[in-house]
KOLVEXBA-998457 format. One record per residue (C-alpha): residue number from 0; residue in three letters; x, y, z. Coordinates in steps of 0.1 Angstrom, whole numbers. Example, Ala and Ser with C-alpha at 12.3 -4.5 7.8 and 13.67 -1.06 7.14 Angstrom:
NUNU; 0; ala; 123; -45; 78
NUNU; 1; ser; 137; -11; 71
END
This chain:
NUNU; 0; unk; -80; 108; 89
NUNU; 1; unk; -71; 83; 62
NUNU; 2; unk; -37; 67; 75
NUNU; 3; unk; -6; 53; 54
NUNU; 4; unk; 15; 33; 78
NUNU; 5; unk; 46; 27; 65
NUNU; 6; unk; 81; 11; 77
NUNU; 7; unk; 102; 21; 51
NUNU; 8; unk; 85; 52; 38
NUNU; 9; unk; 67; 52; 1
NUNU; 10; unk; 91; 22; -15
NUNU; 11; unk; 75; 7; -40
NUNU; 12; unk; 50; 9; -60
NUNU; 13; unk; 18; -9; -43
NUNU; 14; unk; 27; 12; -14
NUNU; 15; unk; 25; 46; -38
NUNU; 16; unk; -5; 35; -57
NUNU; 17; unk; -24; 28; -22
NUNU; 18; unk; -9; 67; -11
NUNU; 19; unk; -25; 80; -48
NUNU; 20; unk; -59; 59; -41
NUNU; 21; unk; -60; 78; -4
NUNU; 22; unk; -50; 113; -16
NUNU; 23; unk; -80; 106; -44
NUNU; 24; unk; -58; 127; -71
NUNU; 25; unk; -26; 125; -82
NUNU; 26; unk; 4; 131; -55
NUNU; 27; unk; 14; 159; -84
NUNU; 28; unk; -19; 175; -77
NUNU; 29; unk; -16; 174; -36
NUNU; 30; unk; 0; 192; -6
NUNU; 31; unk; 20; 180; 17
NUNU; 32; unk; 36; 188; 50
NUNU; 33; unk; 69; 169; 64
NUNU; 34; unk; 69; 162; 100
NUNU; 35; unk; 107; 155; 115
NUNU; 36; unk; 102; 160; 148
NUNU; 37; unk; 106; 122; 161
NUNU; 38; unk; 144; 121; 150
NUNU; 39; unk; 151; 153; 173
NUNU; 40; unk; 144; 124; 202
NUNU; 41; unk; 172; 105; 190
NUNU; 42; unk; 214; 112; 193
NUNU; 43; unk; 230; 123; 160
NUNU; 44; unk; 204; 125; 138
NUNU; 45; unk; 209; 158; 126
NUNU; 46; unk; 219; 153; 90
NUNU; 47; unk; 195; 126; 89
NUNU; 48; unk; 167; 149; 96
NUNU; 49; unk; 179; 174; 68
NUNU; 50; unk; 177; 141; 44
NUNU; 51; unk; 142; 137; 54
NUNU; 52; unk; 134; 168; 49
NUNU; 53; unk; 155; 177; 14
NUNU; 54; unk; 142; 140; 3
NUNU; 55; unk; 172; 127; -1
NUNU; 56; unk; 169; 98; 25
NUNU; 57; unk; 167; 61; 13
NUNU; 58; unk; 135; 60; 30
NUNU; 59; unk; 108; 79; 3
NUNU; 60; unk; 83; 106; 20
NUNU; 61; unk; 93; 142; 6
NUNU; 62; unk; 105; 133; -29
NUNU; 63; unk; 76; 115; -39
NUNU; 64; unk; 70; 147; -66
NUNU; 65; unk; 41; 166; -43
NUNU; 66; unk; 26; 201; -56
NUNU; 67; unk; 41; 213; -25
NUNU; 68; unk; 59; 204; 4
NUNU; 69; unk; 60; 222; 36
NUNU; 70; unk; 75; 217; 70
NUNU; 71; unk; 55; 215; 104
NUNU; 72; unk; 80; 210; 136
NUNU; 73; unk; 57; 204; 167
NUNU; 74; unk; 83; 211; 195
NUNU; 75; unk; 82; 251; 182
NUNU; 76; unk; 44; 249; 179
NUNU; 77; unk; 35; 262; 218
NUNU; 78; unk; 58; 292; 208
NUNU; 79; unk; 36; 304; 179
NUNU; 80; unk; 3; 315; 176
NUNU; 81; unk; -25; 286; 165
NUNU; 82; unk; -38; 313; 137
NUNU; 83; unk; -2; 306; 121
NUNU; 84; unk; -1; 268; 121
NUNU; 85; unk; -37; 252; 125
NUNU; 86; unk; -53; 263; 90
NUNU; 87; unk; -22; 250; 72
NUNU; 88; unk; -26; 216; 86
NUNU; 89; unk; -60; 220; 81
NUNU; 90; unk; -56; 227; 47
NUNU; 91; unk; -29; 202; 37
NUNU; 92; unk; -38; 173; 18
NUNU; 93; unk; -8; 149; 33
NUNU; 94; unk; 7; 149; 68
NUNU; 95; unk; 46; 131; 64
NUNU; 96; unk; 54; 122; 96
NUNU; 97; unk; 88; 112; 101
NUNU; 98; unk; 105; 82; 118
NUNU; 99; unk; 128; 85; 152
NUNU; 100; unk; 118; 83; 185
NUNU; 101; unk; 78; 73; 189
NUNU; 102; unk; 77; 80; 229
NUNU; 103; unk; 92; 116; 220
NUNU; 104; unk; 69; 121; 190
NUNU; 105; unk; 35; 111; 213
NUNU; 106; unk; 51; 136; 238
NUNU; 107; unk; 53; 165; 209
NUNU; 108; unk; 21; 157; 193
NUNU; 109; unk; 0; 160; 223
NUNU; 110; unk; 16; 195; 241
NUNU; 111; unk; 16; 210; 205
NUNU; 112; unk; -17; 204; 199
NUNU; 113; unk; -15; 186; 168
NUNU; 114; unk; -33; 152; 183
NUNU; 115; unk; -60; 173; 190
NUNU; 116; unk; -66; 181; 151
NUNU; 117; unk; -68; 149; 142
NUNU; 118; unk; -104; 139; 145
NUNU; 119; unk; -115; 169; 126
NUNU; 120; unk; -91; 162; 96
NUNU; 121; unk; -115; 134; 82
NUNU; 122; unk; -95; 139; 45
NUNU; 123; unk; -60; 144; 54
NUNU; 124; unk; -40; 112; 44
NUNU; 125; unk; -15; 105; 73
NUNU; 126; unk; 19; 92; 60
NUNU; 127; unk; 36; 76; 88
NUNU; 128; unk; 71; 63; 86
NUNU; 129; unk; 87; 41; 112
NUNU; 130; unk; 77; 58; 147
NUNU; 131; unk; 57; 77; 122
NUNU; 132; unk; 31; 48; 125
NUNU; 133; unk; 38; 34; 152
NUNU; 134; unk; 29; 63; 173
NUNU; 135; unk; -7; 58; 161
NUNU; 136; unk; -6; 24; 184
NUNU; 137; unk; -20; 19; 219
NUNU; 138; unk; 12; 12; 229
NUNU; 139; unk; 47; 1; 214
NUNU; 140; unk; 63; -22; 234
NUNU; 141; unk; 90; -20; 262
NUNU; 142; unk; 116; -28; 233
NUNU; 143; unk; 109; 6; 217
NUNU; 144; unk; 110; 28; 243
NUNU; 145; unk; 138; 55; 247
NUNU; 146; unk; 131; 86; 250
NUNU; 147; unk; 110; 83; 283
NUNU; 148; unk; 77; 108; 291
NUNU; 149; unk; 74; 120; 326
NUNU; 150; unk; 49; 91; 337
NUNU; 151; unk; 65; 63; 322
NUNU; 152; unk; 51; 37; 298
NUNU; 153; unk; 49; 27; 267
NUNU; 154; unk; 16; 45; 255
NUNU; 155; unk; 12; 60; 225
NUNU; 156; unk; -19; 78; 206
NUNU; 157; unk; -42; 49; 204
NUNU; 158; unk; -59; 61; 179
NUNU; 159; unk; -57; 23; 158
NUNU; 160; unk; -61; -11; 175
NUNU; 161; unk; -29; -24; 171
NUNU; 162; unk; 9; -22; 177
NUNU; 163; unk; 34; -20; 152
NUNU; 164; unk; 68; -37; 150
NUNU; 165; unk; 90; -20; 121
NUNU; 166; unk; 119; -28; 98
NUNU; 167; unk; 113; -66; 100
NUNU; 168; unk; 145; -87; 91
NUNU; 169; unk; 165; -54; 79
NUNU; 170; unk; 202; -59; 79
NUNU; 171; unk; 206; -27; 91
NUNU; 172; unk; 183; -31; 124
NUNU; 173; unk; 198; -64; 139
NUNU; 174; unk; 177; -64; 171
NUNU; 175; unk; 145; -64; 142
NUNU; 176; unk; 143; -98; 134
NUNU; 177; unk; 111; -122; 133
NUNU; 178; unk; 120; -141; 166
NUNU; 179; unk; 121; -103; 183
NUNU; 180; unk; 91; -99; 170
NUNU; 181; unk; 78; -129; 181
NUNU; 182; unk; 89; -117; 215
NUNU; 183; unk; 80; -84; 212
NUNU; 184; unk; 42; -93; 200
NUNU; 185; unk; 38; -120; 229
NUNU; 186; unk; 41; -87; 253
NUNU; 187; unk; 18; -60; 237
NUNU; 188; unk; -15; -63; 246
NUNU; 189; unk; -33; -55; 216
NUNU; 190; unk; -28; -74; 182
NUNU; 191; unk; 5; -64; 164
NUNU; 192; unk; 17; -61; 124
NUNU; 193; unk; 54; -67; 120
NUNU; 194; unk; 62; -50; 89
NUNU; 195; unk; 93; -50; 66
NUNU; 196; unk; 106; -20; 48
NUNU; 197; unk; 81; -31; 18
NUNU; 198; unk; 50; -35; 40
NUNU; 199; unk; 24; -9; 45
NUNU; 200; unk; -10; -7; 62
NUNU; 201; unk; -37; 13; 54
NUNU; 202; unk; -65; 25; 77
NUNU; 203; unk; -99; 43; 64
NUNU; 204; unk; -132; 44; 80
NUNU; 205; unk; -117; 14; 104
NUNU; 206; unk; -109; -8; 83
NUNU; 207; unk; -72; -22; 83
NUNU; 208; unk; -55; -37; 50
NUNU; 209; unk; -20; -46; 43
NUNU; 210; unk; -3; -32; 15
NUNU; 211; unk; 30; -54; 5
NUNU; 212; unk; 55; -65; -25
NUNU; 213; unk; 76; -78; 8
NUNU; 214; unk; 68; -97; 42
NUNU; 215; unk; 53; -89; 71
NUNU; 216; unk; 30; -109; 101
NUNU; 217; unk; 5; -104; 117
NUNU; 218; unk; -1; -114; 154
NUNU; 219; unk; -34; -121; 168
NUNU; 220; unk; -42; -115; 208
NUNU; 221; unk; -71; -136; 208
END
């Protein structure tokens, strides 16, 4: 997969152009399916779910003008037949996967099978937003854990390098400032990005760029 790791969604315009240069066509001209699953792992998110998914949330994903958008929840997956799901995702040109909780996400995304797709979907663009990315991390940190798995920990997919720290300095995150960050990347044991809500990273083929009109630091482990 080609990923789009976002903290804040598509918000600007570098962050678009580097979705449009992924998709290789115009977003006009591509499929799409929203993920919400993560905010289901979180308390009162219901109408912030049907934002996401209506695209009317101040975080961009949905209403970014896509040919078509469709919706994939992984917690009902085990109930329905593979036949019914699989060659849609296959098919899809964008995967918009929602923030919330990233322990309950990594939990959803392996028992529905989803995370098993994903090394055959070498040109589906992953759009992550918030736990959306981060859940592509080795691990996130003890500061992000909430919804808890069965064996405990902080692990995630794995399937990049590094750890994610999102919504950097936003007012409306107060425990997300740079010093927790600081804190929070002294802990992880793989490199870490602290992104604000104008920060992106992209990830094709393995290599990792940073897409920003904002700030965001990076935090070595060697």
């Amino acid at each position: 997969m080609k990923l789009l790791l976002t903290s804040g969604g598509v918000s600007n315009r570098s962050i678009r152009d580097a979705l449009a240069d992924l998709l290789g066509k115009p977003i006009a001209e591509s499929t799409a399916l929203c993920i919400p699953t993560a905010m289901y792992g979180m308390p009162g998110t219901a109408v912030m779910t049907w934002r996401q998914i209506a695209g009317q949330s101040p975080t961009p994903m949905v209403e970014l003008g896509w040919k078509s958008v469709g919706m994939l929840e992984l917690a009902a997956l085990p109930s329905i037949a593979e036949e019914h799901w699989v060659p849609m995702v296959r098919e899809t040109d964008a995967l918009l996967v929602c923030g919330g909780d990233v322990l309950y996400l990594n939990h959803w995304m392996r028992t529905s099978g989803l995370a098993d797709l994903f090394p055959a979907l070498s040109e589906t663009v992953y759009v992550g937003l918030s736990a959306g990315s981060m859940v592509m991390a080795p691990h996130v940190g003890e500061e992000f854990v909430g919804w808890q798995p069965a064996t405990g920990g902080d692990a995630a997919l794995g399937l990049v390098g590094f750890s994610i720290f999102p919504h950097l300095d936003n007012v409306m995150c107060p425990d997300n400032t740079t010093a927790h960050a600081e804190e929070w990347a002294a802990k992880v044991p793989v490199p870490g990005y602290a992104l604000d809500d104008q920060s992106a990273i992209t990830v094709v083929d393995g290599a990792v760029e940073v897409v920003s009109e904002g700030n965001w630091r990076y935090f070595d482990r060697s």
